[in-house]
C-alpha positions in Angstrom: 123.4 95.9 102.0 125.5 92.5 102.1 124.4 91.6 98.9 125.2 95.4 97.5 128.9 94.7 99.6 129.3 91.3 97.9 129.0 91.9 94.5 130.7 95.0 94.6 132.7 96.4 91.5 134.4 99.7 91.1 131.3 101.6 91.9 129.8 102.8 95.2 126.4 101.6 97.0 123.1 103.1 96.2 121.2 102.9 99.8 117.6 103.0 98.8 115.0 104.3 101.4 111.9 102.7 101.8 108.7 104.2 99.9 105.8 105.9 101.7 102.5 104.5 100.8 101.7 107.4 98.5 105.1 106.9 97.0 104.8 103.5 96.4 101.6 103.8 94.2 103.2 106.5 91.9 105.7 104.5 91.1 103.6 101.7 90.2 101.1 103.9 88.5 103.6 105.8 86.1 105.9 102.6 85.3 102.1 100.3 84.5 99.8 103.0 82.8 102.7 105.2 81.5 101.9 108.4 83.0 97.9 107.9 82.9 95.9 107.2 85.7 94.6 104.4 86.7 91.3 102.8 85.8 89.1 102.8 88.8 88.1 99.1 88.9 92.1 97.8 89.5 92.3 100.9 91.7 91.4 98.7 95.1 94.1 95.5 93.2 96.7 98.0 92.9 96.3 99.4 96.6 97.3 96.0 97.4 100.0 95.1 95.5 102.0 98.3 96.9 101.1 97.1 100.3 102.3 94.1 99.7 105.6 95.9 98.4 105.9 97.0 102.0 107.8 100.1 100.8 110.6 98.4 98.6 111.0 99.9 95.3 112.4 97.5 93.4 110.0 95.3 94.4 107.4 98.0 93.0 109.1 98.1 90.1 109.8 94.6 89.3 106.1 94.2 89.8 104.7 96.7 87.8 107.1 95.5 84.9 105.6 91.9 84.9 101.7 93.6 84.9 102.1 96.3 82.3 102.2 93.5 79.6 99.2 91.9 81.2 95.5 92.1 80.3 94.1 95.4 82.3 91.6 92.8 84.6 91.5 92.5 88.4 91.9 89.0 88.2 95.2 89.2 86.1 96.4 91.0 88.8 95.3 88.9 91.7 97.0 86.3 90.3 100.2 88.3 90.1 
């Protein structure tokens, strides 16, 4: 919120809630595979990277927008 107050123009804050579990992993899976599921061997990677999101969407967002371009390999995304 103080960086949202700080940098403030002529608009008003968004307040962003945080993202359930469930929530998270939509958003990851629908910005990264593009409205496919998931392939089963980075479904345990991806599980983990939302956790590690800890609910923050942007962060989900931001993350899945580095991967999509990546090679589809658990490693890749280990790394990430």
């Amino acid at each position: 919120m103080e960086v949202a107050l700080h940098g403030k123009c002529n608009t008003d804050n968004l307040e962003l809630q945080l993202l359930k579990s469930e929530e998270s992993w939509e958003l990851l899976e629908k910005r990264e595979f593009r409205g496919k599921s998931c392939p089963d061997e980075l479904l345990n990677v991806g599980k983990e990277i939302v956790q590690n999101g800890k609910g923050l969407p942007l962060v989900v967002d931001l993350i899945a927008g580095v991967i999509v371009g990546l090679e589809k390999k658990k490693a890749v995304r280990l790394e990430v």
